[in-house]
C-alpha positions in Angstrom: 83.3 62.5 -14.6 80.2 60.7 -12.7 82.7 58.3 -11.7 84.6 60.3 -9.4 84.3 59.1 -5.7 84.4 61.8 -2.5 87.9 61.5 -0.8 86.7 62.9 2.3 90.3 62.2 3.5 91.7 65.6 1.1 93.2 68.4 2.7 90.2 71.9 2.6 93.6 72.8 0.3 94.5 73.6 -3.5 97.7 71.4 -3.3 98.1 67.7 -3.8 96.9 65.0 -2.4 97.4 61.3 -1.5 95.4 58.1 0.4 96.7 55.1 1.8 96.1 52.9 -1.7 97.6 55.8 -3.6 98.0 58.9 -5.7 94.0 60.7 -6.5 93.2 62.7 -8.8 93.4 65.1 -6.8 97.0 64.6 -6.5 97.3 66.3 -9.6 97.5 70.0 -10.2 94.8 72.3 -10.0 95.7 73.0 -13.3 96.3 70.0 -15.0 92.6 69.0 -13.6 91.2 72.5 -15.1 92.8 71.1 -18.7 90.4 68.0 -17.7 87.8 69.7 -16.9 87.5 71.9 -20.0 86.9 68.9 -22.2 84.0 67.8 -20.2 80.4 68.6 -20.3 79.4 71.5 -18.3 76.5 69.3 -16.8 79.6 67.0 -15.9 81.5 69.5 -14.5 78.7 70.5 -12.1 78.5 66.9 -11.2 82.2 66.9 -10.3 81.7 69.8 -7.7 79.6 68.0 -5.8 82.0 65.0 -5.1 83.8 67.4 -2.6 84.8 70.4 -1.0 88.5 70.3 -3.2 86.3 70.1 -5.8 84.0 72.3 -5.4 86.3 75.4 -4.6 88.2 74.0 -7.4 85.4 74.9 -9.8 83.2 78.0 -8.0 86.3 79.8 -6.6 88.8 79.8 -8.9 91.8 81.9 -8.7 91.1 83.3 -12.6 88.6 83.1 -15.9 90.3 79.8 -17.3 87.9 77.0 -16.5 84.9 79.1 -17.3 85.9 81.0 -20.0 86.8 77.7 -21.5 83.5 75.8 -20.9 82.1 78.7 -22.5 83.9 79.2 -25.9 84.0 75.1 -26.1 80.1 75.4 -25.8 80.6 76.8 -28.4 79.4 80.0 -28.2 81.2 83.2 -29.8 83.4 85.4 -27.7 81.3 87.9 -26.1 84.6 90.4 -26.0 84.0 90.3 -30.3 80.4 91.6 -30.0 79.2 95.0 -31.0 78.2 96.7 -28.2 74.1 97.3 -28.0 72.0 100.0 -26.0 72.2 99.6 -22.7 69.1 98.6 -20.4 68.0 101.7 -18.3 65.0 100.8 -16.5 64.1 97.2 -16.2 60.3 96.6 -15.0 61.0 93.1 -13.3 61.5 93.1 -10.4 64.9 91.4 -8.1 65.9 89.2 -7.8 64.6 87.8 -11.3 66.3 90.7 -12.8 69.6 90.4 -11.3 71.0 86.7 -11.2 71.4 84.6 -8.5 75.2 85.0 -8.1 74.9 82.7 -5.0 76.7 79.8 -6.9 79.0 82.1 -9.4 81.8 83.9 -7.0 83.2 84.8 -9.9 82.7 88.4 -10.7 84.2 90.0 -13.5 84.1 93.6 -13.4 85.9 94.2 -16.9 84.3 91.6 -18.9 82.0 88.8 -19.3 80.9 86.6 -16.3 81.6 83.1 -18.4 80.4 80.8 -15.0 76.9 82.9 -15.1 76.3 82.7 -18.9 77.0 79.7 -19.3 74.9 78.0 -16.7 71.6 80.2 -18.1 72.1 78.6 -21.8 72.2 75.3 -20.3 69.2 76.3 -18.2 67.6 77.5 -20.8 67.9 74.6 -23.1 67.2 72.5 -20.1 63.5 74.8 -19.8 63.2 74.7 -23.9 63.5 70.6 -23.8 60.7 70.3 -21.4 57.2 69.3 -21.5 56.3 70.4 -18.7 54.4 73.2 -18.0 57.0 76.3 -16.3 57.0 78.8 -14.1 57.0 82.5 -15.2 60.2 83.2 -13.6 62.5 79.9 -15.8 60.6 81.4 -19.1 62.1 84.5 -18.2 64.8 83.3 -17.7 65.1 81.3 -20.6 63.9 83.9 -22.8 66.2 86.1 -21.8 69.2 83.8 -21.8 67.8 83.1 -26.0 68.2 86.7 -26.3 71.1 87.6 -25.1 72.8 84.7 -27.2 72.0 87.3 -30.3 72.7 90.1 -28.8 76.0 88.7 -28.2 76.5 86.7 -31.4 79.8 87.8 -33.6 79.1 90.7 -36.0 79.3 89.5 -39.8 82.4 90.7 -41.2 82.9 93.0 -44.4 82.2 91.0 -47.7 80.6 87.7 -45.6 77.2 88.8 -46.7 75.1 89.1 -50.0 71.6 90.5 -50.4 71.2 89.1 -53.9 69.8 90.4 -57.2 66.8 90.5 -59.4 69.2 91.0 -62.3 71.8 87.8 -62.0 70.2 84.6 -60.6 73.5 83.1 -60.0 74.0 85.5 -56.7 72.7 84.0 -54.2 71.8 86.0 -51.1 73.1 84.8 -47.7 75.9 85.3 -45.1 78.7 83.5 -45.4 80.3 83.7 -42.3 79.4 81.5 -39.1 78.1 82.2 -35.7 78.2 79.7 -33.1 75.5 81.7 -31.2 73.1 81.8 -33.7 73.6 77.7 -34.7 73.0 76.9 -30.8 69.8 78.8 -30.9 68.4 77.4 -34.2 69.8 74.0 -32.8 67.8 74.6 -29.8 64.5 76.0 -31.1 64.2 73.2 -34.2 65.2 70.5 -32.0 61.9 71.8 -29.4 60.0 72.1 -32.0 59.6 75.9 -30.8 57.8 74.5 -28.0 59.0 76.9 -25.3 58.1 79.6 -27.0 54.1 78.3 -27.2 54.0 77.2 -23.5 51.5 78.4 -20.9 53.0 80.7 -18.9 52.3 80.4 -15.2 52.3 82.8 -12.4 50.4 83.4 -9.3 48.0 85.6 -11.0 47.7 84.0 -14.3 47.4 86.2 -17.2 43.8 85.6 -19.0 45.0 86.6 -22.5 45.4 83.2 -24.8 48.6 82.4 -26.5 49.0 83.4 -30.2 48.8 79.8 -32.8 52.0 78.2 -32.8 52.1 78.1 -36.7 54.3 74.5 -36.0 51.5 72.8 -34.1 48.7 70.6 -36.1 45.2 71.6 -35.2 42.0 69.7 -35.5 40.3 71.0 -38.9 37.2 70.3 -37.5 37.3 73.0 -34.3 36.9 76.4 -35.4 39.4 78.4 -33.4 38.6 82.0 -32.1 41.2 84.3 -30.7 39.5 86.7 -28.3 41.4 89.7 -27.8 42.9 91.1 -25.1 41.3 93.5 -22.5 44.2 96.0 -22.7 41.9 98.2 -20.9 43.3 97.5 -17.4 46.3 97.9 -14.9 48.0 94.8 -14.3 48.9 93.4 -10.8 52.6 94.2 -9.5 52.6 90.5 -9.1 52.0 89.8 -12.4 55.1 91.8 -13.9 57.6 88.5 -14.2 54.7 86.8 -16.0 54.6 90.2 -18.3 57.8 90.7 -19.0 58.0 87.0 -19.6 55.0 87.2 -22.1 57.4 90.5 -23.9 60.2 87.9 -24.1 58.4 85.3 -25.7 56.8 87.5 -28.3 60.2 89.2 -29.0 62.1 85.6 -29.5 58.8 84.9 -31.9 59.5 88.2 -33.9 63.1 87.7 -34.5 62.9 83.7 -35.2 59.6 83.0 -36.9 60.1 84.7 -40.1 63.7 81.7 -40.5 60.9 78.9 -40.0 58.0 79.9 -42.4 58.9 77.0 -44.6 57.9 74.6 -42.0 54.5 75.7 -40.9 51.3 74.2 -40.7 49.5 76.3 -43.4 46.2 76.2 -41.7 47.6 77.6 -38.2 49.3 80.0 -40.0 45.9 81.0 -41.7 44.5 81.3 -37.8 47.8 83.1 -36.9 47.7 85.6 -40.0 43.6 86.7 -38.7 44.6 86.9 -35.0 47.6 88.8 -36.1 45.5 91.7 -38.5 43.0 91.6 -35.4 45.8 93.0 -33.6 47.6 95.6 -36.1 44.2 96.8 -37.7 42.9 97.3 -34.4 42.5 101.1 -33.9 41.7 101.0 -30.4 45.7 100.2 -30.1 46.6 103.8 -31.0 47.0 106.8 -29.1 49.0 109.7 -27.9 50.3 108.3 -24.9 51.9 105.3 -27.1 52.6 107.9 -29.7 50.8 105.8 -32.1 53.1 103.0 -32.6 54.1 99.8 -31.1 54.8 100.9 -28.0 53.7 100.4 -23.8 54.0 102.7 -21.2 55.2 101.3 -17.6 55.1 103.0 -14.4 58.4 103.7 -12.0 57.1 101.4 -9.7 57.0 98.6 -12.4 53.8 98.3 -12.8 52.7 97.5 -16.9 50.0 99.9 -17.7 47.7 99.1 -21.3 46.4 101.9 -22.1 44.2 101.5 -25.1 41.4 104.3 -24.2 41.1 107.9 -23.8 42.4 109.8 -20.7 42.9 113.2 -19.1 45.7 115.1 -18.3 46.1 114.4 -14.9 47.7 117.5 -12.6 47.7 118.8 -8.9 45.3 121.4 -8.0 48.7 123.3 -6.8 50.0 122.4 -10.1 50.3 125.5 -12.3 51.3 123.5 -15.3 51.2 120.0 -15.9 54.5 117.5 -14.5 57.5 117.7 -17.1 60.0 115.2 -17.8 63.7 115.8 -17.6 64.8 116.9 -21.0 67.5 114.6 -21.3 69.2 116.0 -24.4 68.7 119.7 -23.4 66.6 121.0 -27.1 63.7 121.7 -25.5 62.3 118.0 -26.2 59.4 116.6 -23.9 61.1 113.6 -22.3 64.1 113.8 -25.1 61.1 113.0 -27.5 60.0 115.9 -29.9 57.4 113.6 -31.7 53.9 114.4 -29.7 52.3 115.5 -32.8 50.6 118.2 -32.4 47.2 116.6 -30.8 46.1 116.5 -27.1 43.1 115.3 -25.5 39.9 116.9 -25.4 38.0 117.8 -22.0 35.7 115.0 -22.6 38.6 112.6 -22.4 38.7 112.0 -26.5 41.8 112.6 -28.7 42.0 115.6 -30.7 43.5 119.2 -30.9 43.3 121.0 -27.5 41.4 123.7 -27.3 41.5 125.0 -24.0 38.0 124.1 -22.6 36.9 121.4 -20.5 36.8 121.0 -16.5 39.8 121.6 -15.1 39.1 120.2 -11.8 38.6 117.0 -14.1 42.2 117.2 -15.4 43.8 118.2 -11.9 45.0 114.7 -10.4 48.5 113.5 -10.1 50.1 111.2 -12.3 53.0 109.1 -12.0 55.8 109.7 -13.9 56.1 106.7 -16.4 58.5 106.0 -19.8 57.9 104.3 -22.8 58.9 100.3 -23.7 58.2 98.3 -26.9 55.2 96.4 -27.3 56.9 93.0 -28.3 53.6 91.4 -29.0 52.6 94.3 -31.1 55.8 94.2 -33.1 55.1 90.3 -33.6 51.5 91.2 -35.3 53.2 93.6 -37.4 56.2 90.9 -38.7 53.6 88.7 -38.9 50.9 90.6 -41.2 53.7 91.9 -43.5 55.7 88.8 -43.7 52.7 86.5 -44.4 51.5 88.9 -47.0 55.0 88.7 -48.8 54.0 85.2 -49.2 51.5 85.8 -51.2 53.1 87.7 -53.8 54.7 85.3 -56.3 56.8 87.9 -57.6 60.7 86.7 -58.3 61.6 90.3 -57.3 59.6 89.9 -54.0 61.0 86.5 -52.8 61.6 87.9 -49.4 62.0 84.5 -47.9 65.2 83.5 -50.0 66.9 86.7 -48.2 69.2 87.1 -45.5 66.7 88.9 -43.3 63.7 85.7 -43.2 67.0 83.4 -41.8 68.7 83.9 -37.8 71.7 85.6 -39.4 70.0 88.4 -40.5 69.6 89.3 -36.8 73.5 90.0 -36.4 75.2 92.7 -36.6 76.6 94.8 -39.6 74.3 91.8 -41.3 72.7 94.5 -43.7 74.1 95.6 -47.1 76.2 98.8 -47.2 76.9 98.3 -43.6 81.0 98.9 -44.3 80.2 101.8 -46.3 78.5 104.0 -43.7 79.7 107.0 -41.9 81.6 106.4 -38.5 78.8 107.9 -36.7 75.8 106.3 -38.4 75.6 103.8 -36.0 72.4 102.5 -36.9 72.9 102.5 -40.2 70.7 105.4 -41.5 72.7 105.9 -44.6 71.6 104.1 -47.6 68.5 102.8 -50.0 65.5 101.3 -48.2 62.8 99.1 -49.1 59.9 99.7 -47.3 56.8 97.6 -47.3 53.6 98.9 -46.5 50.2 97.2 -45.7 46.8 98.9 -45.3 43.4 98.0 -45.4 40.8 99.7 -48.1 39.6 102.6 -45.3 35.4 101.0 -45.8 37.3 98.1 -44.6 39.0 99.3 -41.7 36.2 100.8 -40.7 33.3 98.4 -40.9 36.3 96.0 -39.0 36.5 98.4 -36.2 32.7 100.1 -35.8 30.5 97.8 -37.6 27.8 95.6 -35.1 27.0 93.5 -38.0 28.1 89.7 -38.3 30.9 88.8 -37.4 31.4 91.8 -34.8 34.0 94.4 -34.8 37.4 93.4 -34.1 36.6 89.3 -35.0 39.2 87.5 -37.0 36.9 86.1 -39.2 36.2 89.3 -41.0 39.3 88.7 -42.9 38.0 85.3 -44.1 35.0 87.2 -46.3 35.5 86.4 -49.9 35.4 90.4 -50.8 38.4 91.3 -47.8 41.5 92.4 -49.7 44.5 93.3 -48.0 47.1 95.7 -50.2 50.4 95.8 -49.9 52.4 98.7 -51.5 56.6 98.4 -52.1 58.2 101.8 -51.4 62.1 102.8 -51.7 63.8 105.1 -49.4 66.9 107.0 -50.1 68.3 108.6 -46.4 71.5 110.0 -45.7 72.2 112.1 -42.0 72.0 115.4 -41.0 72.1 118.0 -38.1 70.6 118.8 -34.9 69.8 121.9 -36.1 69.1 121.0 -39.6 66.8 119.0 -38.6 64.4 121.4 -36.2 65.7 124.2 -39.5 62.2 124.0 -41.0 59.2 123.0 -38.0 56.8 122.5 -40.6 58.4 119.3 -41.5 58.4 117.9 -38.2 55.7 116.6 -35.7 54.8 119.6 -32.9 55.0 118.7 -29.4 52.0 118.2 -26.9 51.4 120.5 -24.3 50.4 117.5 -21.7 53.2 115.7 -20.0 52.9 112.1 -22.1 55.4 109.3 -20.9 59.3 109.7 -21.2 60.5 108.2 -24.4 64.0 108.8 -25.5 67.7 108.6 -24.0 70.3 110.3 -23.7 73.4 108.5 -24.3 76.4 108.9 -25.2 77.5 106.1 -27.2 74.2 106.3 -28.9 73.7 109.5 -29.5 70.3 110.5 -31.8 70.5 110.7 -35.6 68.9 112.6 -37.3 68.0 112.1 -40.8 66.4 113.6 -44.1 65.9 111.7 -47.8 63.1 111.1 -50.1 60.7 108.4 -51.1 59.5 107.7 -55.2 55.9 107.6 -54.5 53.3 107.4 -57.2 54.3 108.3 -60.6 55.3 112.2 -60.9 55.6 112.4 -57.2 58.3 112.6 -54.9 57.8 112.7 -51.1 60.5 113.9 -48.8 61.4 112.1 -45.3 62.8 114.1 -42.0 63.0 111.8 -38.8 65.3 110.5 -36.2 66.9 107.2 -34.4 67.1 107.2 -30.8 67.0 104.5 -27.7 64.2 103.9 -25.3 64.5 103.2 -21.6 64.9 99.4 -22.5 67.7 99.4 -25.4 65.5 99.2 -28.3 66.3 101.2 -30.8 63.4 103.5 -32.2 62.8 105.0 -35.6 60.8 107.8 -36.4 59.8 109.8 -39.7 56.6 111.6 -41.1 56.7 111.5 -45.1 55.9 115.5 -46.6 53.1 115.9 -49.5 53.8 119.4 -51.6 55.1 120.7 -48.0 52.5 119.5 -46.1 53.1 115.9 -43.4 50.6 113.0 -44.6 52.3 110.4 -42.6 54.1 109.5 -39.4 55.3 106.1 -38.7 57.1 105.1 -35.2 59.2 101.4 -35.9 61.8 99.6 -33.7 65.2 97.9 -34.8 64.5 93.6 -34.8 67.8 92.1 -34.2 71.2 94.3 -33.6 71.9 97.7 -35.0 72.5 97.2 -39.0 70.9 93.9 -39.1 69.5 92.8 -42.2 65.9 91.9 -40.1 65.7 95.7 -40.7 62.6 97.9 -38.9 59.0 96.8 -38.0 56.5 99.2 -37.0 53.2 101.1 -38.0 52.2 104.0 -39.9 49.4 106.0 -39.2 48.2 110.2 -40.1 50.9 112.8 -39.4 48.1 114.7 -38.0 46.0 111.9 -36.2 42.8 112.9 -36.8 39.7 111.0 -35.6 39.3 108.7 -38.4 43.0 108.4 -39.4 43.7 105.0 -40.7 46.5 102.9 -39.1 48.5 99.7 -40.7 52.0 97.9 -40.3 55.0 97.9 -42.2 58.3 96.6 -42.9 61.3 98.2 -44.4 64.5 96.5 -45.1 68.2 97.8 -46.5 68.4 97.1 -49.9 71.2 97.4 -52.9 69.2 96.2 -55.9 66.4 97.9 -57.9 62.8 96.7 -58.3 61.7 96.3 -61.9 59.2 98.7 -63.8 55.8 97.8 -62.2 56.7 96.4 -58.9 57.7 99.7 -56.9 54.4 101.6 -55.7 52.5 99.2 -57.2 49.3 97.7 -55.5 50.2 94.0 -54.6 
């Protein structure tokens, strides 16, 4: 198409045209040109818009969806109208015009479907960004990120009887998806033939964020430069400013937790060594954990945007006028804090410390007005948590435990209805509840943890290379989950098997929506031999479309543990849930650890399940 030359002698019209030496191409149809156009490259295409103005209107004002909608599904990428539907996005912390496309070039505005013309310029954009060397701004790595993203949101479900989780029983089943998306193959073009280097690139701003970029496990390092990780000094509000380069950072860290786990195979063992010690610096960490995040892999933003860490201790802040402290709305009307129930039962003390609220303390101190602010996922905690678990799967050389042969360790296992049993569910189980679970759970031996966190002795508390002492031994315990729905009012039937809300006004978590209304769900786990713990929690949506999952696990009727976990990939997707568990009752000295829990249809052999690995 370069070779087109300007005809500056066209009519400003659609109809045909002629010059002195002859018919144009332009003499042609609109139509038969669109036919043209559609087997071009998009690139091309954009080339042939700037020749002239016929052109031009020609392709950025065109009378219907044809051209673009063509250049898009000839990509290829799947049809977005064949993709399951996802939460939607209810507050977005970036800021315009970054969140909302520059529609400047894209006249085309499709109120009752996909915009083809925007999409498809982002994934060439993106690919553009992701083929780089350069360093890039904050704003094209959003961008980018979020064009990577969307691709798997968008991706085509998997289809009844296209997928296979494999047994431990027949070794002739082997476990994979059989079906195709187009989606998915651009991205894993994309990201192997990068080298994943867009997703390990310095993001820039114009306040630069201090916090060093986790190992890229597919870079080479120099064996003789010992590589400390410092943490980050969550301890701080972050600049307005800085939000595109936050969000950006989210993005990046999200894309890692949803791609890494396909490319273990291909890693530099010794960066993934440095990665696996940064990563338990970060989930082992019990300065992560409070009330405020409800002790899981969360963040809690303010209306205005603004990202706030909030790692440390801190009042409940009121009005001197204020008779009780600010509420949220209770979205779903049941008498829940911010449509969350799960505030546990612990405030904060009057000396600004975490534990039961008694009352006391200066209530001058606690008087102050606070912004109302909601709950997001941590992305980079999530990636800590995938990596620790995953990484510690490794290890195991266990047939029954070959994780990375399995649907969920490849990009198809981030699709839709990609889980086993996904057919089988109840209409309304949209997240698929319903079924058997394998949960994975890693912990620390509590001296451990503790020396780790509080110990002044060499290395340091919180250094990564604690974990490279000859006598540090991470456990990892196999669980299985049997869940099935239930009520409302089932589940708030019996309190005592449910977390007890704060009296402090904490940050809004769930909502309400209708198409993704809140499950509620009950079942029981095979714990240690002779025992049998019983699971009551819930699935609900945060103010950014994740999908959150919450349950506390019941001893002899009384809660021992609470975990908080978000959805990786689409609803029912074999990538199943990350997240952390921690003390139903968060005391002081409660320990804290990741986990990973994953559909399953098979049955671990005598000795693997609850078994220390």
């Amino acid at each position: 198409m370069s070779s087109v030359v300007p005809d500056e002698t066209l009519p400003n019209t659609m109809g045909a045209a002629t010059t002195a030496r002859g018919p144009t191409l332009h003499s042609l149809p609109p139509e038969v040109i669109e036919r043209a156009l559609i087997s071009s490259d998009p690139r091309d295409v954009a080339r042939y818009a700037q020749t002239c103005r016929f052109a031009r209107d020609l392709v950025y004002e065109p009378k219907d969806a044809f051209l673009w909608r063509e250049l898009f599904l000839g990509g290829p990428f799947d049809d977005p109208r064949e993709a399951v539907p996802i939460p939607p996005k209810r507050y977005n912390p970036v800021p315009s015009p970054i969140a909302k496309e520059d529609r400047s070039e894209d006249p085309l505005r499709i109120s009752s479907g996909p915009c083809w013309s925007l999409e498809l310029q982002r994934r060439v954009r993106a690919e553009a960004i992701a083929a780089a060397s350069e360093r890039t701004g904050a704003d094209e790595l959003y961008r980018a990120f979020e064009a990577f993203l969307t691709a798997i949101d968008t991706a085509i479900p998997v289809a009844e009887g296209e997928t296979s989780a494999g047994t431990n029983v027949d070794s002739s089943v082997k476990p994979g998806i059989t079906s195709r998306s187009e989606n998915i193959r651009w991205l894993n073009r994309v990201l192997s033939d990068t080298d994943f280097n867009v997703l390990d690139r310095t993001i820039t701003s114009a306040h630069s964020i201090t916090n060093p970029p986790l190992p890229s496990p597919f870079e080479s390092i120099d064996p003789r430069r010992r590589e400390i990780l410092p943490m980050r000094d969550v301890g701080t509000f972050l600049e307005t400013d800085n939000i595109v380069a936050v969000e950006a950072h989210q993005l990046r860290h999200k894309l890692r937790a949803y791609t890494w786990p396909s490319r273990d195979k291909f890693a530099d063992e010794t960066r993934m060594a440095t990665l696996r010690n940064a990563s338990r610096c970060f989930v082992y960490n019990m300065r992560k954990y409070d009330a405020r995040t409800l002790w899981g892999p969360y963040r809690v933003v303010n209306t205005d945007g603004a990202t706030l860490a909030l790692p440390e201790p801190m009042p409940v802040l009121m009005d001197e006028s204020d008779s009780e402290p600010d509420s949220y709305e209770d979205e779903e009307g049941d008498g829940e804090n911010g449509g969350d129930e799960a505030l546990w039962g612990v405030g904060w003390g009057h000396d600004g410390t975490p534990g039961r609220t008694t009352g006391g303390g200066s209530t001058a101190h606690a008087r102050r007005k606070r912004s109302k602010q909601t709950l997001l996922v941590n992305w980079e905690h999530i990636e800590h948590i995938v990596n620790v678990v995953r990484l510690k799967l490794r290890d195991i050389s266990h047939p029954a435990l070959g994780f990375d042969e399995k649907p969920l360790f490849t990009l198809d296992g981030l699709r839709a209805y990609s889980a086993v049993g996904s057919f089988e569910r109840d209409p309304r189980d949209w997240a698929g509840v319903t079924g058997k679970w394998r949960r994975f759970v890693c912990f620390m031996d509590y001296r451990d943890l503790y020396m780790f966190n509080y110990s002044h002795l060499p290395p340091g508390p919180h250094h990564p290379e604690f974990f490279e002492a000859v006598s540090f031994d991470e456990a990892m315990r196999p669980v299985e989950l049997h869940l099935s729905l239930i009520s409302k009012e089932e589940y708030f039937s019996n309190p005592s098997r449910i977390p007890h809300a704060l009296p402090n006004p904490l940050p809004a978590s769930d909502v309400s929506d209708p198409a993704f209304p809140t499950l509620y769900f009950d079942g029981h786990s095979r714990g240690p031999p002779s025992s049998v713990a019983s699971i009551r929690g819930k699935v609900s949506t945060l103010a950014d479309g994740a999908i959150r999952w919450q349950f506390v696990t019941t001893y002899d009727g009384r809660m021992q543990w609470s975990a908080e976990g978000v959805q990786l990939g689409h609803a029912c997707s074999a990538a199943g849930i990350a997240g952390i568990w921690t003390g139903a009752h968060h005391e002081r000295d409660d320990p804290a650890g990741p986990f990973w829990m994953v559909k399953a249809e098979d049955d671990l052999p005598d000795g693997i399940l609850n078994t220390l690995h």
